[in-house]
N, C-alpha and C positions, 0 to 999 in steps of 0.2 A: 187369881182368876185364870189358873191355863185352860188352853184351847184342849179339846178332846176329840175332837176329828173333822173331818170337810166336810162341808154341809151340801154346797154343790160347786160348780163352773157355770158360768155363762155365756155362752155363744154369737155373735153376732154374725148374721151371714143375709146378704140377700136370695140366698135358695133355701127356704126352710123345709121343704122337701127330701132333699140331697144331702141335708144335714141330718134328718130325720131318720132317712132310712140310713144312715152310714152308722148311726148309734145304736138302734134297733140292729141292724145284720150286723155288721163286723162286731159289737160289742155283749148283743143281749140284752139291752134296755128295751125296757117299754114304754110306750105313751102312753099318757094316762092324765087325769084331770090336772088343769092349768086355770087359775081366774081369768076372768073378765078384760084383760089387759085391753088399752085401744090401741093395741099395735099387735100383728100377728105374731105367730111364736109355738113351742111346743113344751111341752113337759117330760123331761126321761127320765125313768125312772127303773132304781136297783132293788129289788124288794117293794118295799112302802114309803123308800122315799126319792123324790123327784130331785136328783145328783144333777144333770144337766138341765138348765135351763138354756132354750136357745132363742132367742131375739132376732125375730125377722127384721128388716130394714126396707123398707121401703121406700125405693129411687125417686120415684115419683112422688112420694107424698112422705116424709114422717115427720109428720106434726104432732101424731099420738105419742109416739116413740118421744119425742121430743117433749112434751107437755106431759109426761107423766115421768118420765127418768129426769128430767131438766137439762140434759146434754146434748152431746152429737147426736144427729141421727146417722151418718153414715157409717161405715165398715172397713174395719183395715183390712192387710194381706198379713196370712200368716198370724203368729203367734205376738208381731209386736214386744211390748218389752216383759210378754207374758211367754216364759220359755214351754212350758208343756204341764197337763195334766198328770198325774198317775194313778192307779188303779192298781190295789193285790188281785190276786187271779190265783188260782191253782192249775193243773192240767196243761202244763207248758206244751207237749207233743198234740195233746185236742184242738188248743187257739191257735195251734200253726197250723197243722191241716184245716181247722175252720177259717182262715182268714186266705189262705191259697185255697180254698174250693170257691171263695167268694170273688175270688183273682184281686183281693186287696193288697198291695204291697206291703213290705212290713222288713223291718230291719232288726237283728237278734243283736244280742250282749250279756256276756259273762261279768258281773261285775268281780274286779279283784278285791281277793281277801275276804270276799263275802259269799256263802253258799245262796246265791241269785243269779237265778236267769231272768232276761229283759228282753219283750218285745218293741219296739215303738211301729206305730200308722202315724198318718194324719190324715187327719178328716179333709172332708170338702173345703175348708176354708183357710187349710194351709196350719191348720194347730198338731203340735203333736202331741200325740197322747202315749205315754210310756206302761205298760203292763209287767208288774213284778209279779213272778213265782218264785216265793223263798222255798230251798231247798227240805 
């Protein structure tokens, strides 16, 4: 039974706003339908299917969060002992002028021995997200 690709990430952040739009603009996801959860959140999505899922948190209240995940409800910083997402891409010279006209920072890398160029951001919540363009 091997794996045959990633199905999504999940996010937890108490801004699910700022989360939102940082996938949407820096990345090119869209939102789009998400169930019924009793905890806020959104759905992003690559084509037709929903790659990010992000988990709102709620300081004041997650009970729903809580009562339906059966865990924490609260949010780390950063990536925890989850090092980074990655994403293929094409268009290395496009995502770098697209992520500097959005003034989002972003760090390059030539991988050795491999015809790979590498973006990395991170999001609002301190995750990085790594962007391969195989040569």
């Amino acid at each position: 039974m091997p794996l045959t690709r990633l199905d999504h990430f999940s996010v937890r952040t108490g801004d699910v706003d700022a989360t939102k739009a940082f996938y949407e603009g820096a990345l090119g996801l869209r939102a789009g339908a998400r169930p019924a959860f009793p905890f806020p959140g959104a759905w992003l999505y690559h084509g037709d299917r929903a790659v990010v899922h992000v988990i709102g948190v709620d300081a004041n209240d997650s009970s729903g969060l809580q009562t339906y995940l059966g865990d924490r409800g609260g949010t780390g910083q950063g990536s925890g002992n989850f090092d980074h997402i990655a994403f293929v891409a094409t268009d290395f010279d496009g995502m770098r002028k697209h992520l500097s006209g959005l003034g989002v920072p972003f760090r390059e890398r030539s991988v050795p021995g491999l015809a790979l160029e590498q973006i990395f951001v991170t999001d609002p919540n301190g995750i990085t997200v790594e962007i391969n363009f195989p040569a």
